[in-house]
C-alpha positions in Angstrom: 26.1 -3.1 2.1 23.6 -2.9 4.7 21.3 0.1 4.6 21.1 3.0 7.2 17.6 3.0 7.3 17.3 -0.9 7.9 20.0 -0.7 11.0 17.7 2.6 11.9 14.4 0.2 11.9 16.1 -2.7 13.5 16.5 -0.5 16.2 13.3 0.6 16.6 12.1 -3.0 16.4 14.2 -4.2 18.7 13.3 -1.3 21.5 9.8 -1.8 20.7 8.8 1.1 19.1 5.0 1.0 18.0 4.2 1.4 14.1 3.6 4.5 11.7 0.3 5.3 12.2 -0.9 5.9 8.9 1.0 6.8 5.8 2.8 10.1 5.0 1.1 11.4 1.9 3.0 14.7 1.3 5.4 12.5 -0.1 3.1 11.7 -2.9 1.6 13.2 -5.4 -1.8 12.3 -7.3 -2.1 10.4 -10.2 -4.7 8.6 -10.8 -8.0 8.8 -8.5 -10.8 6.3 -10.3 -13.9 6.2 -7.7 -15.8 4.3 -11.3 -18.8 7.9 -11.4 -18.7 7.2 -14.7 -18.5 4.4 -17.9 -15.7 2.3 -17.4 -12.5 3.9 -18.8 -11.5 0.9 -21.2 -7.8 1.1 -22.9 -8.8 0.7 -26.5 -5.6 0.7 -28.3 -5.2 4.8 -28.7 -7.3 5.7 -25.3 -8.7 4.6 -21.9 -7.4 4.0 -18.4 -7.9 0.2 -18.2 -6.8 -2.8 -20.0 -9.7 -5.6 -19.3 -7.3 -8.7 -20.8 -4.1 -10.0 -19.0 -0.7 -9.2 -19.9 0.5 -11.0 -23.0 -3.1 -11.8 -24.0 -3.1 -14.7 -21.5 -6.9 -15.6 -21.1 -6.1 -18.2 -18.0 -4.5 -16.9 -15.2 -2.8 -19.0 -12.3 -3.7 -22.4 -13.5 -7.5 -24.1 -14.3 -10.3 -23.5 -14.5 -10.5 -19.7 -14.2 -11.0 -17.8 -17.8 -10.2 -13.9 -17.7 -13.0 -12.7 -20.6 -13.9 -9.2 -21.8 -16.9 -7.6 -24.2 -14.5 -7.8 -27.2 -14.2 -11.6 -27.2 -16.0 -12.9 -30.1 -17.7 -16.5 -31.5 -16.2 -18.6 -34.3 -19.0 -16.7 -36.5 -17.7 -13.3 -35.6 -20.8 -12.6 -33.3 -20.4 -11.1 -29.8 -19.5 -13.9 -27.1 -21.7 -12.1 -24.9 -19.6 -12.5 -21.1 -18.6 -9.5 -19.5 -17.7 -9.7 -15.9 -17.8 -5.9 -15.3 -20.8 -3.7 -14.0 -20.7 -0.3 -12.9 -23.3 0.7 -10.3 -23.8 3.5 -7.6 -20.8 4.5 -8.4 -18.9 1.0 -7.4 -16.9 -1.6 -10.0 -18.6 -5.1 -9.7 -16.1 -8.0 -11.4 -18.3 -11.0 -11.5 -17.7 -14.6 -12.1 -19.9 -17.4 -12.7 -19.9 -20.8 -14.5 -19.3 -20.8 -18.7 -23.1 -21.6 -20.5 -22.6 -25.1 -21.8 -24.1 -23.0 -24.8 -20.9 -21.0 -24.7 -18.5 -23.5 -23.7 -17.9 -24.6 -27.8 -17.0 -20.7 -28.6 -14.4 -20.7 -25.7 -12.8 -23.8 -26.5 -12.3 -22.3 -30.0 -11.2 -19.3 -28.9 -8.4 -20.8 -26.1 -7.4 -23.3 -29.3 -6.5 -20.3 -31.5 -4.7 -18.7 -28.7 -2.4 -21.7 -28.7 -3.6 -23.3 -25.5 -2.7 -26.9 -24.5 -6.2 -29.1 -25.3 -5.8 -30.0 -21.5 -6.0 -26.6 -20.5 -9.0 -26.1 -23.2 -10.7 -28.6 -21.5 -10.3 -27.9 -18.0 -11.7 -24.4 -18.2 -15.0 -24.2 -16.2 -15.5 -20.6 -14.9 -15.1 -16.8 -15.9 -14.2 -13.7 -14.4 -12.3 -10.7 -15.2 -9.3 -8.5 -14.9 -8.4 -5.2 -15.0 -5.0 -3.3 -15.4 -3.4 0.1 -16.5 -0.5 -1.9 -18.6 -0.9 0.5 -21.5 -1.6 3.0 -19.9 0.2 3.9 -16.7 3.6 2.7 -14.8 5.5 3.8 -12.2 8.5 3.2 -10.1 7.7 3.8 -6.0 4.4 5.6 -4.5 1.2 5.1 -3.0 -1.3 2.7 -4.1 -4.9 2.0 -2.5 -8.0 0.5 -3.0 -11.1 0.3 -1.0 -13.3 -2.5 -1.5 -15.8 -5.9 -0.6 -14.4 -8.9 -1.4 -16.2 -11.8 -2.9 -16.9 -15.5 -0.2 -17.5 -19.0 -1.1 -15.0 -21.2 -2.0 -13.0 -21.0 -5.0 -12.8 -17.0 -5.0 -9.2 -15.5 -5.5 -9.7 -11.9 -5.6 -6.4 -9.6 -5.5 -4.8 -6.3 -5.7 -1.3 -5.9 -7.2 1.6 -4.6 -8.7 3.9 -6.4 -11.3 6.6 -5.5 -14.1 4.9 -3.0 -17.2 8.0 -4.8 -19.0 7.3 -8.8 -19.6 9.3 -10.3 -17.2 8.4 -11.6 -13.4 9.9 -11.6 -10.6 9.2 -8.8 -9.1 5.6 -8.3 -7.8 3.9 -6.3 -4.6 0.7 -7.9 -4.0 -1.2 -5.7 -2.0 -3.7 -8.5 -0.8 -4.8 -12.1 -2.2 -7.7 -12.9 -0.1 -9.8 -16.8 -0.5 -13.2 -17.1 -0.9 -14.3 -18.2 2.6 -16.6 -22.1 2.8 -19.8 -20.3 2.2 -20.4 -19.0 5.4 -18.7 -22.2 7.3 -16.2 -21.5 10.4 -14.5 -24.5 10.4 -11.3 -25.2 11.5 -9.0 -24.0 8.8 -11.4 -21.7 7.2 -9.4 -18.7 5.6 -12.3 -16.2 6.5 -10.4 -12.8 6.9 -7.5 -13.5 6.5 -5.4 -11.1 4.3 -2.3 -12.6 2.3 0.9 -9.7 1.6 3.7 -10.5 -0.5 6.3 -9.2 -2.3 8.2 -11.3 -4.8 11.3 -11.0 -6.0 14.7 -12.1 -7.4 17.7 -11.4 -5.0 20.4 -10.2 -7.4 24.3 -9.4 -6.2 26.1 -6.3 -6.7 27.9 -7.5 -9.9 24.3 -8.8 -11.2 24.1 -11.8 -11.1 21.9 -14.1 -8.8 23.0 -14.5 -4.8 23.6 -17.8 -4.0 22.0 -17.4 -0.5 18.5 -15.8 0.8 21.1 -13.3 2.2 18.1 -10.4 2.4 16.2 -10.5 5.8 13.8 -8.3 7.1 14.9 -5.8 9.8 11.1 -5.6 10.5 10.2 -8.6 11.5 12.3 -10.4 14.0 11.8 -13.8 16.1 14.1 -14.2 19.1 16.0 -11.4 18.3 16.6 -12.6 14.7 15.2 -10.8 11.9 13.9 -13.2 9.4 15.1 -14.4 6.0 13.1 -14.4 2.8 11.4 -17.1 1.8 13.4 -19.4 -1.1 11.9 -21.1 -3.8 14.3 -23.4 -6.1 12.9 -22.6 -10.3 14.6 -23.5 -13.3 15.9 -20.3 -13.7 17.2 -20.1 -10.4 16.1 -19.7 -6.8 13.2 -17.0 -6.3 12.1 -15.4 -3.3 9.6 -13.5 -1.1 8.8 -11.9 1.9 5.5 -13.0 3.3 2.9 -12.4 6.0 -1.2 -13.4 6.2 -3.0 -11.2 9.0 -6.3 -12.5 10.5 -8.2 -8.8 10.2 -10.6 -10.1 12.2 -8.5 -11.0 15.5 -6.4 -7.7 14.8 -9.1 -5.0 13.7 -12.5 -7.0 14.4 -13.3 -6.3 10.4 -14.7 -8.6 8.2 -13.1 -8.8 4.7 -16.4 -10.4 3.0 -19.2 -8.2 4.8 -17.8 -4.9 4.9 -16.3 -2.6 2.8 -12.0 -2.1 3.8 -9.2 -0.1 2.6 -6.2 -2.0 1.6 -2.9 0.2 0.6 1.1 0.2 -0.1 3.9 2.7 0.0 6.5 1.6 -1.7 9.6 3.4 -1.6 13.6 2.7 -3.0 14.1 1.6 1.4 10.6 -0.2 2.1 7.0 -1.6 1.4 4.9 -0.6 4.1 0.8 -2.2 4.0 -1.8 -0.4 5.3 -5.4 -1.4 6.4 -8.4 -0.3 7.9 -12.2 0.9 7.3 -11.5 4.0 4.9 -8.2 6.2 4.0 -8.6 8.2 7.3 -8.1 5.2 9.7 -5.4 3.4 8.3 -2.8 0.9 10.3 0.3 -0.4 9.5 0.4 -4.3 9.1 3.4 -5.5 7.5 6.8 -4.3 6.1 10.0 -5.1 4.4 13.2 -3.4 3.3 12.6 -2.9 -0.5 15.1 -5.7 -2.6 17.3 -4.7 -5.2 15.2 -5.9 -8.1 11.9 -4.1 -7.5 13.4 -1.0 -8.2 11.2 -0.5 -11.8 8.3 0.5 -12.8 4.9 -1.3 -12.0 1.4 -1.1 -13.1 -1.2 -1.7 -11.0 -3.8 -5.2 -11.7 -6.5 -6.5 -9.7 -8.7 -8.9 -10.5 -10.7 -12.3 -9.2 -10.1 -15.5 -10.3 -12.1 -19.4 -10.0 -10.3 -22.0 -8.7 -6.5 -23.1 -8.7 -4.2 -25.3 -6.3 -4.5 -22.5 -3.5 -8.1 -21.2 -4.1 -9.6 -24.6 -4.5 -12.7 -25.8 -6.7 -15.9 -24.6 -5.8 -18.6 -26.5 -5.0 -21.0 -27.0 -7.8 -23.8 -28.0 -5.4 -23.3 -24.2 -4.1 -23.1 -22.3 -7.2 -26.2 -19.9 -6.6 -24.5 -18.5 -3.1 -21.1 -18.8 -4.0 -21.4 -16.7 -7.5 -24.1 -14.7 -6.1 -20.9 -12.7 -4.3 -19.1 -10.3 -6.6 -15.6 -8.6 -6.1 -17.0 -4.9 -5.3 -14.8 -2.0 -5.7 -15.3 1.6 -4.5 -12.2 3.1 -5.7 -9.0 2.7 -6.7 -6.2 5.8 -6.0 -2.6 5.4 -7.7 0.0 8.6 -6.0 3.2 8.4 -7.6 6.2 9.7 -5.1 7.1 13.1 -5.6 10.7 14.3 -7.4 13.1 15.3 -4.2 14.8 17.4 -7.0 13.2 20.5 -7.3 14.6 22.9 -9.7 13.4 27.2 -10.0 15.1 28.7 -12.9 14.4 31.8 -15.5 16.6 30.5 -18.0 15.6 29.9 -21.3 16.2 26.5 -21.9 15.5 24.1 -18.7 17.7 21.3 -19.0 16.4 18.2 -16.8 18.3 15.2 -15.9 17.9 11.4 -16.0 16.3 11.7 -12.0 13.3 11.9 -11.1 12.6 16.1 -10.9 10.1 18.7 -10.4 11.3 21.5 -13.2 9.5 25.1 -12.4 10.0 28.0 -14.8 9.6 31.6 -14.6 7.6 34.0 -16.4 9.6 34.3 -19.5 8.9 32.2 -22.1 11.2 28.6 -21.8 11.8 25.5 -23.2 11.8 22.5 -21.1 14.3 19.4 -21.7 13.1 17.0 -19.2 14.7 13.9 -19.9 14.6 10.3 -18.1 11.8 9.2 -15.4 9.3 10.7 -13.7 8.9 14.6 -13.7 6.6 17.0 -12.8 6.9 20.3 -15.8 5.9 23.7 -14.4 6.0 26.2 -17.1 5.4 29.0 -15.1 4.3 31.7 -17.4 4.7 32.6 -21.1 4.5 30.9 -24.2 6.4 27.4 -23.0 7.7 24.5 -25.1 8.4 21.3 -23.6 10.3 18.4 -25.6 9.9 15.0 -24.4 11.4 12.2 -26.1 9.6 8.8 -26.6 10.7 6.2 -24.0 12.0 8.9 -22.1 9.3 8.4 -18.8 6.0 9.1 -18.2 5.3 13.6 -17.2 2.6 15.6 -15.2 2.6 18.9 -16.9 0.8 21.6 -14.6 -0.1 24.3 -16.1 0.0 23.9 -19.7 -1.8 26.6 -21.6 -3.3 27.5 -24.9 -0.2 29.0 -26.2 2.1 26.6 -25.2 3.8 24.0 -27.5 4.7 20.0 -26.8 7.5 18.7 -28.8 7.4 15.5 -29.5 10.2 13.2 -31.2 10.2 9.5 -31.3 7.0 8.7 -30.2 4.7 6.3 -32.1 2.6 9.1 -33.7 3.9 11.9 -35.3 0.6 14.0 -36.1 -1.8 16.3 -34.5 -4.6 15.2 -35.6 -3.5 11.5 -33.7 -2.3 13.1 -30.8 -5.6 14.6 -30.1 -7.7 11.4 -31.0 -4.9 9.9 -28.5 -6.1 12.4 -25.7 -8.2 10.8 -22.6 -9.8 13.1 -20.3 -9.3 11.4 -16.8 -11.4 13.8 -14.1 -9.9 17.3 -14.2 -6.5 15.8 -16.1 -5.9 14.9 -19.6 -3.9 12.1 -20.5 -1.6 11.3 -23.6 -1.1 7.7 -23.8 1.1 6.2 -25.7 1.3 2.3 -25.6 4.9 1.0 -25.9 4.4 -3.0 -24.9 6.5 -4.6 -24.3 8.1 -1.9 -22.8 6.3 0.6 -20.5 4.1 2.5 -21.4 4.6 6.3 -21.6 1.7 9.3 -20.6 2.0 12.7 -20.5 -0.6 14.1 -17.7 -2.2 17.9 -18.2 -3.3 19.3 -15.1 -6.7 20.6 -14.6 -7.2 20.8 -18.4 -10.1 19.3 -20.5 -9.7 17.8 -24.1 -11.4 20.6 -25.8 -8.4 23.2 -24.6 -6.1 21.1 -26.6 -6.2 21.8 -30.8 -3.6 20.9 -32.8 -1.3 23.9 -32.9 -0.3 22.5 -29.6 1.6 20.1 -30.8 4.9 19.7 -32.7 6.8 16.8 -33.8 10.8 17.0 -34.6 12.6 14.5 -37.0 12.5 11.0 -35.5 8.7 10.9 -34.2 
């Protein structure tokens, strides 16, 4: 069935119409807003915003001779390895990469032999650099995602922003940008300076779930002789894959430069289309590509981004260049997550609040209630009095507003089951607290105060019921 909105944008296409200027944010609401003014918020295990090591503790990323490492990585005697990619200064993220010490190189070659990597791949390794992610800490399904940042030259540099599956699993993925390290300054023919690579990856599935024969999913948005275009196919052993794909020159559209000057690179991602945004800052944003949204990304994503050495498509760099080329670091101002606000929105006095499986904004009076949100994402309002709010593990991640000292969370089937753990479990992200709970391989659920700080929170707060 083809979708009202895609006809609606056909349309538009077709008559010409020029592109959203700049995206609607009163459709979003604030989730996470990191601008790195502080220590970097690592997830370790019970708390932090940031997971520094790959999904599925995968130390190489796309291919040889890239090696993802973090401060926890240890020798064969137990001793520090000593690389760490990450640096926070003037406020900005700095993810480095450089060649491995040939004094190190023994330690890593242990350490990719315990994780069960092929000797070929041991061997192959060259370079490290490092990763960051909110996998145990935060994922969502739709919103607003945006990072400003400087991205690293020379060749061999992949540096990327992206969404992928908080469940193990791929397709789907939203990659905000992939951007090459340009030839150290060169402007041959070919070069990839500036240019800006958007994706989204997925899995074309038919209405009785199983995998559509044909790349029967085109996009209304971009059309060639009146045609609008089909995705991409790609033949795997577990069938075909797909994606819808565009690279922008930023420099023949904007007159920016991706390696000298700091950019803003976003998505909106919504259950009818992925709209990417780009531009200097968040006030002067342009639309540069979009697609209908496919059937399978439709779940929750957690946000990555990271730079990696080498591989097929980045190529090698040039070890006769290593001083300039490693000299350039993958520089990040900020990075702002807005998840899309609940179209339900629900006013009531009565005593028990009784949510639904949708996504929901639940407001109560100034009685004393108890909430029973259930699935997905919701916003909790208490509203006044003494308020209890029940929320089931795996039940979605909440943003409670207005909790206060006399209200109560009731928790049931969550991985802890004492106050004492909740509150060692408590993060205090800018004005919000955060509850994380770490479910991998599932996604990971959070529970968000509002404008609270961890020393408002005691243990009376919190209640667990049979089950958790």
């Amino acid at each position: 069935m083809v979708r009202l909105s895609s006809i609606l944008a056909l349309i538009l296409v077709l008559l010409g119409s020029s592109v959203q200027a700049g995206p609607d944010m009163s459709r979003y609401t604030p989730i996470l807003i990191e601008e790195f003014d502080r220590p970097l918020s690592r997830f370790d295990g019970t708390t932090g915003i940031w997971r520094d090591y790959p999904r599925r503790q995968k130390y190489i990323g796309n291919g040889p001779p890239s090696l993802y490492v973090n401060p926890t990585l240890t020798r064969q005697d137990g001793s520090p390895l000593g690389l760490n990619p990450f640096r926070i200064e003037d406020g900005k993220l700095h993810i480095a990469a450089a060649p491995i010490p040939k004094s190190d190189m023994s330690d890593v070659q242990a350490l990719l032999r315990q994780a069960g990597y092929k000797e070929q791949a041991v061997q192959n390794v060259r370079y490290y650099s490092g990763s960051l992610s909110t996998f145990s800490s935060w994922s969502q399904t739709y919103g607003y995602f945006e990072m400003r940042a400087k991205l690293p030259e020379g060749k061999g540099h992949w540096s990327a922003f992206w969404l992928v599956p908080s469940v193990n699993g791929w397709p789907p993925e939203i990659d905000i940008f992939e951007v090459l390290g340009r030839e150290n300054g060169s402007k041959g023919r070919g070069s990839p300076d500036n240019r800006v690579h958007l994706r989204v990856h997925f899995d074309e599935i038919a209405a009785d779930g199983s995998h559509a024969p044909e790349p029967t999913l085109t996009n209304p948005f971009e059309v060639v002789d009146g045609v609008p275009q089909p995705a991409i196919r790609r033949e795997r052993q577990k069938g075909p894959r797909f994606t819808f794909a565009k690279t922008v020159d930023v420099e023949k559209a904007f007159e920016r430069q991706i390696f000298d000057n700091f950019n803003t690179y976003a998505v909106s991602w919504t259950p009818d289309e992925i709209i990417w945004w780009f531009g200097p800052n968040s006030n002067d944003l342009r639309e540069i590509y979009r697609t209908p949204t496919p059937r399978d990304v439709t779940g929750p994503m957690a946000v990555i981004f990271n730079n990696q050495i080498g591989g097929k498509w980045a190529g090698a760099p040039d070890p006769d260049k290593d001083a300039e080329t490693f000299a350039s670091t993958f520089i990040i101002d900020y990075v702002k997550v807005f998840a899309q606000t609940p179209e339900t929105k629900t006013e009531t006095g009565s005593i028990n609040v009784q949510g639904s499986d949708s996504d929901e904004h639940l407001i109560g009076g100034a009685a004393s209630q108890t909430f029973h949100p259930k699935g997905g994402f919701d916003i909790l309002t208490g509203g006044g009095g003494a308020d209890r709010f029940v929320i089931a593990g795996d039940s979605g991640s909440k943003v409670i507003t207005d909790f206060a000292a006399d209200d109560v969370l009731a928790l049931t089937g969550w991985t802890f089951n004492a106050g004492p753990e909740a509150l060692r479990r408590l993060e205090q992200v800018g004005p919000d607290v955060w509850l994380i709970d770490e479910q991998e391989p599932q996604a990971p659920q959070t529970l968000i105060f509002r404008d609270l700080n961890r020393s408002d929170l005691t243990s009376a707060n919190f209640e667990f019921r049979p089950g958790g």
